[in-house]
C-alpha positions in Angstrom: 52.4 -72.6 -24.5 53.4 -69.9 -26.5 57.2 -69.1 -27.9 58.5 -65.8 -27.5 58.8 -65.5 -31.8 54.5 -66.7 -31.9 54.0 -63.8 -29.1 55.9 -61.8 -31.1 53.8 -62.4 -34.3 51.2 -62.9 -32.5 51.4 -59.4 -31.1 52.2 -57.8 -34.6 48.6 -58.9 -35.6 47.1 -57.6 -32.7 48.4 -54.3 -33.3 46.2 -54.2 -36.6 43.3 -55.7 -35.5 40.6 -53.8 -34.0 39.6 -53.8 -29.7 36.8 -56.4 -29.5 35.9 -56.0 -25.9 35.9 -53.2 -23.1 35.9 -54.2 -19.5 34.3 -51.6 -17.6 32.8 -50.8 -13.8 30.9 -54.3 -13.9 34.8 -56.1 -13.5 35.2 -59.4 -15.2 31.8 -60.7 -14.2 30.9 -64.5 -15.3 29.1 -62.4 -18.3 32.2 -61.7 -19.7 34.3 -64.3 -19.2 31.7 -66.4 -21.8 31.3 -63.2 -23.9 35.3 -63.6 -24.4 35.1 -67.0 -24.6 32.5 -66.5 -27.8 35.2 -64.0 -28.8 38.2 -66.3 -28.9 36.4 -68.9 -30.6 35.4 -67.1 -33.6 38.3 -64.8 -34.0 41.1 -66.9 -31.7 42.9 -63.1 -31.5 40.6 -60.8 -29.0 41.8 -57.2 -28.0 40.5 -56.1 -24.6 40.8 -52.5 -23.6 40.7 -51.6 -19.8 38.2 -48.6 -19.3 37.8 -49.4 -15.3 40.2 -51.6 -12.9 43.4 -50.2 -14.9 45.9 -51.3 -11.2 44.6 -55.0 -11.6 44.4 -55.4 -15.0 47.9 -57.8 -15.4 45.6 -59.9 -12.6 42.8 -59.7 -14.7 43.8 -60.6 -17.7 45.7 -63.7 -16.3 42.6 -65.0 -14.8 40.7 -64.1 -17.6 43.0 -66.1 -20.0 42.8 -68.8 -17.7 39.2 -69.2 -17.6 38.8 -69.4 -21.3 41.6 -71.7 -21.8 43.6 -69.0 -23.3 47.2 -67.7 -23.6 47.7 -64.1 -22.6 49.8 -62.9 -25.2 50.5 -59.2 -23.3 49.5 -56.4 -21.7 50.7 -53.1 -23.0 49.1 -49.8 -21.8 45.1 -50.7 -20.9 45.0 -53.2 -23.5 45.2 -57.3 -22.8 45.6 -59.7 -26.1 44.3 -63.3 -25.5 45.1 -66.1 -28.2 43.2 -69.3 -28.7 43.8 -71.6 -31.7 40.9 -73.4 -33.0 41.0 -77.3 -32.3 39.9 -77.6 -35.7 42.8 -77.1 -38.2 40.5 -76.2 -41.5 38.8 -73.4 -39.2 41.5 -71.9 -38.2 42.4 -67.4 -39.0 45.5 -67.7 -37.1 48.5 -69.3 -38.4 51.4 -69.0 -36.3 54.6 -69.8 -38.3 
């Protein structure tokens, strides 16, 4: 569970790094749930940008984050940030003070 200070940070990174992923007409199909999945485990910080379902996307991304085990760090405009730290300390690019 993340703090509100590690969203915070968390969020302040996001804002530099570059979108990822695009969901489009296709929705969150199974397809991309393991695409993000692959995502989050090599970069643990994934932007997703909204091109299609922008009224759902808060539902979305919540049941996106919660089939890869993630933590939905927010939602701001069409974007969704999802955070998963690697299991294995030596491999982690996060570090969340």
């Amino acid at each position: 569970m993340l703090t509100p200070k590690s969203r915070s940070f968390l969020s302040g990174l996001a804002a530099k790094a570059p979108v990822l992923m695009h969901l489009g007409k296709g929705g969150a199909s199974e397809a991309v749930t393991a695409q993000l999945d692959n995502l989050l485990a090599h970069h643990e910080l994934v932007k997703l940008k909204f091109i299609d379902f922008k009224g759902e996307k808060k539902e979305i991304a919540e049941n996106l984050a919660s089939a890869t085990h993630a933590e939905l760090v927010r939602v701001i405009g069409n974007t969704a940030v999802f955070f998963r730290q690697n299991p294995d300390p030596e491999k982690r690019k996060v570090i969340i003070p």
